[in-house]
LUMKOL-723573 format. One record per residue (C-alpha): residue in one letter; x, y, z. Coordinates in steps of 0.1 Angstrom, whole numbers, padded with zeros to 4 digits, always signed. Layout:
residues N
aXYZ/...
//
This chain:
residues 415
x+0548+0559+0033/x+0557+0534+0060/x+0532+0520+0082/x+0540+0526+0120/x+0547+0493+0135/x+0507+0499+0162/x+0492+0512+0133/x+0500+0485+0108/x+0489+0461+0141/x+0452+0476+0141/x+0454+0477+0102/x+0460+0435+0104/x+0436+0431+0131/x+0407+0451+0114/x+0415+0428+0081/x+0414+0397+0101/x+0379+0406+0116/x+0368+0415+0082/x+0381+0381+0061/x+0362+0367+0092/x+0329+0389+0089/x+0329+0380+0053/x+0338+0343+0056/x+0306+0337+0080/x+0283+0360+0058/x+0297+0338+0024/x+0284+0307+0046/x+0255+0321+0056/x+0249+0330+0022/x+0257+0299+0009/x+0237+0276+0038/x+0210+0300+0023/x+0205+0293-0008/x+0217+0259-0005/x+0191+0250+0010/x+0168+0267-0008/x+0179+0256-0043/x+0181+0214-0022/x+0145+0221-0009/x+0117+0191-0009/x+0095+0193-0037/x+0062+0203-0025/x+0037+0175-0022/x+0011+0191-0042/x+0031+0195-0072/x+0049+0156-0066/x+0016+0146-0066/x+0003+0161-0095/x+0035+0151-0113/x+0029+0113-0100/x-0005+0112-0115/x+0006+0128-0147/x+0028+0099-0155/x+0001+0077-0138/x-0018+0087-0170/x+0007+0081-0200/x+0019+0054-0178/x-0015+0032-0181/x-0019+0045-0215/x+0016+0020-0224/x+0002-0003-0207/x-0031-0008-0214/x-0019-0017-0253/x+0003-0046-0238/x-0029-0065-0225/x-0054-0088-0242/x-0092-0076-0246/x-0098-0106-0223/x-0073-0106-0193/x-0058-0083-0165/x-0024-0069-0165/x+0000-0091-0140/x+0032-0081-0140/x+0063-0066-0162/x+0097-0087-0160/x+0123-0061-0172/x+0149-0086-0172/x+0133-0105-0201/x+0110-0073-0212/x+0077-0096-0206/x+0044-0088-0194/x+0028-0112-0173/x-0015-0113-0176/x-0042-0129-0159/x-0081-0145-0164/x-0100-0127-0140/x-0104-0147-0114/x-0064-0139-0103/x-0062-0121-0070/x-0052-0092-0085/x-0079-0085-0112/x-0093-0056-0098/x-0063-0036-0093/x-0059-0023-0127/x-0092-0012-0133/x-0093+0005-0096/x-0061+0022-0105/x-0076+0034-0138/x-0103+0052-0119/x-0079+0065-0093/x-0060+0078-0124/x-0093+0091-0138/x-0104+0110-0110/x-0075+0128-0107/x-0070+0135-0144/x-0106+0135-0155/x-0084+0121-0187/x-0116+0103-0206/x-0092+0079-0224/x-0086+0064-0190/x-0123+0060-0179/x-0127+0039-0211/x-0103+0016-0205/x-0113+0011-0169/x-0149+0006-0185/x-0138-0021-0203/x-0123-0039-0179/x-0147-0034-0152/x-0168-0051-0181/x-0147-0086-0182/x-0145-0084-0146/x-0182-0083-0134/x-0187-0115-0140/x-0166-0127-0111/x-0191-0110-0086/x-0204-0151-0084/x-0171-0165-0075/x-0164-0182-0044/x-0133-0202-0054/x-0111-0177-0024/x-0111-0152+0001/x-0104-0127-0027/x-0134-0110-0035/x-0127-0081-0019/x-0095-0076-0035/x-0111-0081-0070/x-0144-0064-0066/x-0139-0036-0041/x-0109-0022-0051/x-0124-0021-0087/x-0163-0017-0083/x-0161-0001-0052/x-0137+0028-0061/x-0152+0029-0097/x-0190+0034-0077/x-0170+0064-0053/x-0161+0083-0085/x-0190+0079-0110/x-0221+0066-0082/x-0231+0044-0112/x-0252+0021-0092/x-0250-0008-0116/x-0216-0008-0099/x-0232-0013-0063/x-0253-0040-0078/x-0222-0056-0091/x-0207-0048-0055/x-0239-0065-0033/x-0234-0093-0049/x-0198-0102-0047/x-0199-0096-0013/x-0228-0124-0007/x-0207-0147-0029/x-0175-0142-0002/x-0200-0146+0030/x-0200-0182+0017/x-0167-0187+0027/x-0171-0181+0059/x-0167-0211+0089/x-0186-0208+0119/x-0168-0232+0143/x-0132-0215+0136/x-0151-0177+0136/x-0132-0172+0101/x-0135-0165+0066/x-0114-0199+0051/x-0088-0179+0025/x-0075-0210+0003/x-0096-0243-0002/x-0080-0273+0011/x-0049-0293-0004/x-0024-0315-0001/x-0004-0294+0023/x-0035-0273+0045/x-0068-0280+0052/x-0085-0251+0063/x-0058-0220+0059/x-0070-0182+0070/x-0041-0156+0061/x-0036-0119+0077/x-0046-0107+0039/x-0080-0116+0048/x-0082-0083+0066/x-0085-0064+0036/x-0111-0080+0023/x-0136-0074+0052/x-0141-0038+0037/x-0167-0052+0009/x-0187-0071+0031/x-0185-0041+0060/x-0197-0016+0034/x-0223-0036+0018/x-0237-0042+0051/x-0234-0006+0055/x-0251+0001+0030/x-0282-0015+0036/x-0268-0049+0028/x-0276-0078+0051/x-0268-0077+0088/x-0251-0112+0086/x-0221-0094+0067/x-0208-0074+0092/x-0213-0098+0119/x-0191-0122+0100/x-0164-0095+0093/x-0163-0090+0130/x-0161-0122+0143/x-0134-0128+0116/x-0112-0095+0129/x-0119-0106+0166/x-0109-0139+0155/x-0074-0124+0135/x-0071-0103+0160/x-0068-0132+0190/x-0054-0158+0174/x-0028-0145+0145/x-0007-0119+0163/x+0028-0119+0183/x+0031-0098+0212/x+0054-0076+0194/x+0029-0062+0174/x+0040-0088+0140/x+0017-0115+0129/x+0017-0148+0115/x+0010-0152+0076/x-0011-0186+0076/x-0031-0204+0107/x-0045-0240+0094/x-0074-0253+0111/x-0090-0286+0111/x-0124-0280+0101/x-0143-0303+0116/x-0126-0303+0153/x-0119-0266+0149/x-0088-0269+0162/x-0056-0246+0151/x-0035-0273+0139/x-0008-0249+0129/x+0012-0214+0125/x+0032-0207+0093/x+0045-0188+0063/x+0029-0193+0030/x+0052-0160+0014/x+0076-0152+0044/x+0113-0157+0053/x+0104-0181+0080/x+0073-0197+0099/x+0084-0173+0128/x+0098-0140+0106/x+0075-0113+0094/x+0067-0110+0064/x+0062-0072+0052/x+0034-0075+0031/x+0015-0094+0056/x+0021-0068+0086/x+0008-0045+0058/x-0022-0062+0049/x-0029-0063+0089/x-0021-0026+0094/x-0045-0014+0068/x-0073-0040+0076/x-0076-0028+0116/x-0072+0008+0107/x-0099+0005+0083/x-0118-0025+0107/x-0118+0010+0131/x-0136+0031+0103/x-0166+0016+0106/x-0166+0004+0142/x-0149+0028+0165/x-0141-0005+0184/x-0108+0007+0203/x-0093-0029+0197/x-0091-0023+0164/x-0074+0011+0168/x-0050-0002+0193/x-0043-0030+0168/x-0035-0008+0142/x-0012+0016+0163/x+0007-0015+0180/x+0011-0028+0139/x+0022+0008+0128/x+0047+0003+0157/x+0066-0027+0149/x+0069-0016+0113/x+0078+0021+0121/x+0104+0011+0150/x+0119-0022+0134/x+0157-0022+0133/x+0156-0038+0100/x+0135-0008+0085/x+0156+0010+0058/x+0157+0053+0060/x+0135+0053+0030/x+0110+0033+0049/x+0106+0007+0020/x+0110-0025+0037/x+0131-0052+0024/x+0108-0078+0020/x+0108-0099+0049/x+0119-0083+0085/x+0142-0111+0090/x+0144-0121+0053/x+0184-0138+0053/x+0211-0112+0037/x+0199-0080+0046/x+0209-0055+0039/x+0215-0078+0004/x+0181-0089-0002/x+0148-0069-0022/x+0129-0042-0010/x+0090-0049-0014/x+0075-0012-0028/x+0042-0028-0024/x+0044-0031+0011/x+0057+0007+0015/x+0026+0015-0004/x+0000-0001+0014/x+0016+0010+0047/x+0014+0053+0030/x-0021+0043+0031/x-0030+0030+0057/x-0005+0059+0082/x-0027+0081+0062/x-0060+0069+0076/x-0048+0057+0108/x-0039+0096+0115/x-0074+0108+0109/x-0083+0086+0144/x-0057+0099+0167/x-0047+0130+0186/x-0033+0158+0165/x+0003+0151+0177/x+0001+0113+0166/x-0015+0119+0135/x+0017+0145+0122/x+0041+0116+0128/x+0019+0092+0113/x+0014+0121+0079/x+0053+0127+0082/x+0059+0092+0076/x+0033+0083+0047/x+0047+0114+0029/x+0085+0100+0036/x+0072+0069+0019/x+0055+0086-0011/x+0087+0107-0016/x+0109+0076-0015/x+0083+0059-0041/x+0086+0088-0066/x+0123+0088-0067/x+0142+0075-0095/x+0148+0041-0073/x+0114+0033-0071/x+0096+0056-0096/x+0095+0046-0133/x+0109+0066-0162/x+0083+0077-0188/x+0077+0056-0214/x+0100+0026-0194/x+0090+0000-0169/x+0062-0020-0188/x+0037+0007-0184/x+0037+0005-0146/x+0044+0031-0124/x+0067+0013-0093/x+0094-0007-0095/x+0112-0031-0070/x+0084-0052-0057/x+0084-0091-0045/x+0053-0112-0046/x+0060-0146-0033/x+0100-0152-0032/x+0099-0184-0015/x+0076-0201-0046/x+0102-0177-0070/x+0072-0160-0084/x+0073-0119-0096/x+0105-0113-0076/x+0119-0075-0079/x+0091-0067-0100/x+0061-0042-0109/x+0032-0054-0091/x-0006-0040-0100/x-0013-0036-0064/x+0016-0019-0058/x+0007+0008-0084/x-0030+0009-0066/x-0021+0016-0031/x+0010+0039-0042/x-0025+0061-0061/x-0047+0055-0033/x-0024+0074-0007/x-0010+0099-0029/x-0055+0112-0034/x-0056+0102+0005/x-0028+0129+0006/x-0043+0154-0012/x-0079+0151+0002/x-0071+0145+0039/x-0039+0166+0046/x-0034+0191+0015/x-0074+0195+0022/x-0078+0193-0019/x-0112+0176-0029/
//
């Protein structure tokens, strides 16, 4: 039977409405459970996941280093692993990431190894050869006294922090970093900031007064005399130590006397936030929020918020991304939001959790069983001396751990 010509009208408009009813439910549909099925991995299980391959991770590694040294690095180009004595910078990385590890895990494998090396290292709480003690001893005996309150460890810890008050030079108000040479004579770098946290603890603790008053006339110093008013700072200021007189404002690691070099706006980010923690002097705060701001709002800052690893390092967007430096900075946002208003503090979380989920992707993130044992890829120690360029770095691996439990304590609320 033949359709009348209205009839078979309303018949086509009715199916047009329908293909169209059902065209925007299918996309609905499919927007849906897209989304679903593309949705972020929640933080608490990344996490876990992260620390899981921490473990089997160090495991690999700790096989490929001598009884005697520290683990360096891991050149995949050549498949070599780069160790130190310990008296390298980065000593006590390795054993504060095995405790990091360990007090996740509770894996018992892990605390052995960190024992041991802990072992080798404590000798070192007498050295007084750089600025580094901090580095070497705190990040190892500090976080190793946190977890187990073994207080041989704050013995070990007192001391090193005595042995790095030596260093310090009255008529500049600083902590001299390097000892002289042919090229500086009296050189204080923005890494120095992180180092201030053994000797502001130990004093503290019931350690000797003199400690934090050099740690403050060091950050007042820093805090004065190494920064831009954009917020970036210098790597190296050289003094003459007799005259006290800034002879001179350069690059030791950077792009350029004038650039900024990533790590270093790191190293000052973390070291006024934490300054902060145990003064509540606003300077510091501010300092630490204008810092977070030249990183965070830098044109040259990639999406993932892994910086390549200068600011104005030549050939970007061509050049190497320093993980490192993401890492430190996931820390430090992560503390720095405990100290502001609630609104703040989100952005600050958002972004240190953009930063951890860039560092556990496959860019960044090793594959089990691959990368040397270490955990990140993709980091640059000192490019312009052509030393562990696009490499693991153990401090890398540390800070990476440090904000992932900074996560978990202070925003997932898990103890």
């Amino acid at each position: 039977m033949s359709v009348p010509v209205k009839d078979r009208h309303l018949n086509n408009s009715f199916s047009m409405e329908t293909k169209y009813r059902y065209s925007v439910l299918l996309f609905l549909t499919i927007a849906f459970f897209g989304t679903k099925t593309s949705a972020q991995q929640p933080m608490k299980s990344l996490i876990a996941e992260n620390m899981q391959l921490a473990a089997s991770q160090y495991k690999l590694l700790a096989k490929k280093v001598p009884a005697d040294q520290m683990p360096r690095y891991y050149d995949p180009q050549k498949n070599k692993w780069g160790n130190s004595n310990t008296q390298w910078w980065c000593s006590g990385f390795y054993p504060g990431s095995l405790m990091l590890i360990y007090e996740y895990t509770k894996d018992e494998a892990i605390l052995k190894e960190a024992e041991k090396k802990l072992a080798i290292l404590e000798k070192e709480k007498h050295y007084t050869g750089n600025h580094d003690l901090g580095f070497m001893m705190y990040c190892s005996f500090g976080t190793a006294y946190r977890i187990t309150g073994n207080p041989a460890y704050k013995t070990t810890i007192d001391t090193a922090a005595l042995s790095l008050s030596t260093r310090y030079r009255p008529n500049i108000q600083s902590i001299q970093s390097w000892d002289s040479n042919d090229k500086l004579k009296c050189p204080v770098i923005i890494d120095n900031m992180m180092n201030l946290e053994l000797l502001m603890w130990v004093a503290q603790q019931g350690g000797d007064s003199k400690l934090k008053e050099i740690s403050l006339a060091h950050a007042n110093s820093t805090l004065e005399r190494h920064f831009r008013p954009d917020g970036s700072s210098y790597h190296v200021l050289d003094y003459d130590p007799v005259s006290s007189k800034l002879i001179r404002k350069l690059t030791w690691q950077g792009a350029a006397d004038e650039s900024a070099w990533s790590r270093g706006q790191s190293w000052g980010f973390y070291g006024f936030t934490m300054m902060y923690r145990f003064t509540r002097d606003k300077r510091y705060l501010d300092q630490a929020k204008k810092i977070a701001s030249f990183i965070f709002t830098h044109h040259n800052l990639p999406a993932d918020l892994v910086p390549y690893w200068d600011f104005n390092a030549p050939g970007i967007p061509d050049t190497f991304r320093d993980a490192s430096s993401a890492a430190i900075n996931a820390s430090a946002l992560l503390e720095l939001a405990q100290y502001v208003n609630k609104k703040e503090g989100k952005g600050y979380i958002s972004r240190a959790e953009k930063i951890i989920r860039s560092l556990s992707s496959e860019k960044y993130s090793a594959k089990p069983g691959k990368n040397g044992g270490y955990l990140l890829k993709h980091s640059v120690g000192n490019l312009p001396f052509n030393s562990e360029i696009n490499t693991t770095l153990t401090y890398a691996d540390y800070y990476f751990l440090e904000a992932m439990q900074r996560y978990q304590r202070w925003v997932l609320n898990i103890k």
